[in-house]
N, C-alpha and C positions, 0 to 999 in steps of 0.2 A: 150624248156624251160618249157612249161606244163607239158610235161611229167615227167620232173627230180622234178617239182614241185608235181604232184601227186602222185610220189613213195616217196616222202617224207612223204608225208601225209597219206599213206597206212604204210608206216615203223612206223610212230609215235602211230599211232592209233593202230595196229597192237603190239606194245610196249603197253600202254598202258592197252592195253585190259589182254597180259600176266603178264603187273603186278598185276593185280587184284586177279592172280591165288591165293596168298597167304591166302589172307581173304575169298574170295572162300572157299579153305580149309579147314580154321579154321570153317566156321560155317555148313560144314556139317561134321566135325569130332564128335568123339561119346566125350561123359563127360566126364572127370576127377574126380577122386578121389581127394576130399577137403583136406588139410593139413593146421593147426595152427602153429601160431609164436611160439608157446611153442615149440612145435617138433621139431622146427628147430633150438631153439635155445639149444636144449639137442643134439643136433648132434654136435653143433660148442663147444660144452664143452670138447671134445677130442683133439681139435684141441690143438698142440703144437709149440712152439718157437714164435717171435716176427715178423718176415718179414710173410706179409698178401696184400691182397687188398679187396675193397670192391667194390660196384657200387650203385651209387644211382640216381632215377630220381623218377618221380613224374606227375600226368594228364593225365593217360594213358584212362582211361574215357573210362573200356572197354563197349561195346555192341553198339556201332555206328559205321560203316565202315571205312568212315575219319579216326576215333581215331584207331580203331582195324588195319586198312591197316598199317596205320606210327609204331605203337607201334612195328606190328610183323615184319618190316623194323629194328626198333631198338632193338629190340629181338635178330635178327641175327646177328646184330654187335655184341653185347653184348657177343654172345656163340666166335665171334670171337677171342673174347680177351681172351682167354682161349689158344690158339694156340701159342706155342713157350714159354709159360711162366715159368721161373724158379720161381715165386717169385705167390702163388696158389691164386686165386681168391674165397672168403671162402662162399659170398654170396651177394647177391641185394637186396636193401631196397626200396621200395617206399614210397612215402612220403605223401599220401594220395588219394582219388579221384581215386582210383583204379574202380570203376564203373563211366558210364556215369551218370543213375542216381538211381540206387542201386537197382533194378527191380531182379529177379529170375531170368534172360533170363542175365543180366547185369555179374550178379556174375557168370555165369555159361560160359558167353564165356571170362571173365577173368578169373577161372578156367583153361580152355584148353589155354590162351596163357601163366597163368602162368607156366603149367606142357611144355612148349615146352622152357624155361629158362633153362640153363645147372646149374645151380648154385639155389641153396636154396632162396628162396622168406619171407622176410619181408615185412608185410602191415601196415603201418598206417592207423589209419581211418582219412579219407575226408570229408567235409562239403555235400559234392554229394552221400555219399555211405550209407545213410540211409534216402533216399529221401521216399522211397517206405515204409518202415518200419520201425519197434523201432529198429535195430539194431541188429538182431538175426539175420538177412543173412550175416554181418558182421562177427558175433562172430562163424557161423557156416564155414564161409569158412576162418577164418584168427585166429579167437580167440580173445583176451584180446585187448578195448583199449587203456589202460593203462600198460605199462610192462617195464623190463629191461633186458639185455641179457649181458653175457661178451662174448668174443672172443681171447684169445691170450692173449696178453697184453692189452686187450683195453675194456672198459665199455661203454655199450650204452643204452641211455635213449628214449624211445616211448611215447610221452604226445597227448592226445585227447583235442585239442583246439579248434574244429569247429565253438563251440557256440562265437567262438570271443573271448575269454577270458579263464584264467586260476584259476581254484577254490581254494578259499585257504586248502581245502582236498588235489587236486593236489602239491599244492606248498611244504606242507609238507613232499608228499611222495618224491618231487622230492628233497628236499633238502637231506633224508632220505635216499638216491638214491646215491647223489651226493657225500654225506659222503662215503658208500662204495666204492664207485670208486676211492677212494685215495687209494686204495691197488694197484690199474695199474697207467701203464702210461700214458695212452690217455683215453679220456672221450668226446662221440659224443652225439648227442641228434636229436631227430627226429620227426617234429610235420610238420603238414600242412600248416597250414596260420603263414607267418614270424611275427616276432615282431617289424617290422617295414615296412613300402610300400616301397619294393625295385623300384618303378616304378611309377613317379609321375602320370600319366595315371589311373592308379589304385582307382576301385572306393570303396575301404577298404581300409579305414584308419585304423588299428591295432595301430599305434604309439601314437595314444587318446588315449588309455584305460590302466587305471592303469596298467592294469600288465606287462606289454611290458616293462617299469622300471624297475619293481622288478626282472621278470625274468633274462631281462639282466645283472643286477647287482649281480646275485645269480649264472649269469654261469661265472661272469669276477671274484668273490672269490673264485670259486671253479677249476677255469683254465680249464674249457672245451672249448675241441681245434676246435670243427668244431659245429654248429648248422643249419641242413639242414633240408628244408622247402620246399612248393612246392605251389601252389593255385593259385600262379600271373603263367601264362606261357611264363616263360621267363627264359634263366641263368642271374644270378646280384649275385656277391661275394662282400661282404664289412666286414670290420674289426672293431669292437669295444672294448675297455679293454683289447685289445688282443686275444678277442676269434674273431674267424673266423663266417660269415653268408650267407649260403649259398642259395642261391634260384632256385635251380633246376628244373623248373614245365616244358621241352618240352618232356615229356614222351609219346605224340601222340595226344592230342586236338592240332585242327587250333589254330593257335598262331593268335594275334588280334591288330599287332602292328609290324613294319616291324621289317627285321632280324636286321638289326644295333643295335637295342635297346633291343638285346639279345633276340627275340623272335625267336627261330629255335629250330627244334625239336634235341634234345639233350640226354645225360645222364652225370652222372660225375662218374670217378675213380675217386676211393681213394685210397693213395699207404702208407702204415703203412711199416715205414723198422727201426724197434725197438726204439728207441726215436722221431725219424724224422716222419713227415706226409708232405705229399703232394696229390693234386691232379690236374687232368687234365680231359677237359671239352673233350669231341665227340661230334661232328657235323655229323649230319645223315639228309644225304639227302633225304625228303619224296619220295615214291612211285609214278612215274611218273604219271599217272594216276590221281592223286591229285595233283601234280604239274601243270599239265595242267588247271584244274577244278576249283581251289582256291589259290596255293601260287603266282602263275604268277600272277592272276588278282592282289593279293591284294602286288605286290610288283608293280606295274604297278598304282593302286591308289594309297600308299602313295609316290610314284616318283613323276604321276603329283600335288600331294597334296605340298609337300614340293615346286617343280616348278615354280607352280602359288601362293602360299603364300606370 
């Protein structure tokens, strides 16, 4: 019995150790060549007909291990869904919080796990991603944080909300914004902190502040079908006026709150097939090595926590 106990324990640890090769990797590979949202979205202006998909998540928090090991776990999902597809996957949005905490060393190992993405990268900007700066490691590796993009038949909007709130300059352009996109079908919108606490745990409140109102009321007149978010680490979809709210944030930070309550690292499809939209959540099991280290413990605290309450 010791025995068959201790090759267990060599095989695990042994496991282990080879999942770490990944991030290994990544941070002794060389830099990447930076690329803007602009560029990317003058690539998807070729793009033709209505059946599309997208992918979107959000907390990928690069330049911490934890964050970088999971993220490049969901990386590789993500390139998988590219395999067998008749219906092309056009590009991946994240939704903010793209660095841990917005350092040179930060942006530069999100760089290299962005260039290992099969698919074209949108960034939002995060409350985390100009920790370090005014914002010019941002704009140097992503560009504008404010912008809009179309794709096919569909309009998409980028709002910089960090500061908690939305300006009434923003609100103009977005409304501005929102007009044009009546010439398509679909109309998504993409900011980091939701417009409401999808997770009463949550120590942001956003559905105080004025604008969390106005916004919503400004995407339920203008019929926009999805509004994805990220900042809580969690998935939580909920529906208002009809528009869809999406909160995507398990793009690779430890989640801080068990999986039941939608904390697990994740990403979300999105399936555009010419008037219809759908999507569908992936579940990505973190990097065993991390699972050992932090998700076991802390599904193991809130068990006995719930237990003995």
């Amino acid at each position: 019995m010791k025995r068959i106990l201790k090759s267990i324990v060599i095989i695990l640890v042994a496991a282990c150790v080879y999942s770490l090769i990944p991030v290994a990797g990544l941070y002794l590979s060389g830099n990447q060549p930076p690329y803007t949202n602009s560029q990317v979205a003058e690539k998807l202006k070729s793009h033709k007909g209505s059946y599309f998909e997208f992918i979107v998540f959000s907390d990928n928090h690069a330049g911490l291990i934890f964050d970088d090991s999971a993220t490049l776990k969901l990386v590789r999902s993500i390139n998988h869904e590219r395999r067998f597809k008749k219906v092309p996957i056009d590009f991946a949005a994240i939704a903010g919080d793209i660095t841990f905490r917005g350092s040179a060393w930060d942006y530069c190992v999100f760089s290299r796990i962005r260039s290992q993405v099969k698919v074209p990268v949108i960034s939002a900007m995060g409350n985390h991603d100009e920790d370090k700066d005014d914002g010019s490691l941002f704009k140097k590796y992503t560009g504008e944080k404010d912008f809009s993009f179309s794709d096919r038949n569909s309009y998409f909007i980028v709002i910089d909300n960090i500061s908690g709130n939305v300006s009434d300059g923003q609100f103009y352009n977005l409304e501005e914004d929102l007009k044009k996109s009546a010439a398509y079908t679909h109309r998504f919108i993409i900011m980091h902190k939701p417009p409401f606490a999808p997770y009463f745990q949550s120590w942001y409140r956003p559905e105080g502040n004025a604008w969390s109102y106005r916004f919503m009321k400004l995407c339920e007149q203008y019929k926009v079908d999805i509004v994805f978010s990220g900042h809580e680490h969690i998935f939580k979809a909920k529906e208002f006026g009809g528009v869809k709210y999406i909160t995507t944030g398990g793009g690779g930070m430890p989640t801080q709150i068990p999986g039941a309550g939608g904390a697990f690292l994740h990403y979300t499809v999105v399936k555009v097939y010419g008037d219809y939209v759908d999507y569908e959540v992936r579940k990505v099991f973190p990097p065993l090595w991390e699972f050992f280290s932090y998700y076991m413990w802390s599904d193991i605290f809130y068990f006995l926590k719930d237990a003995l309450s």
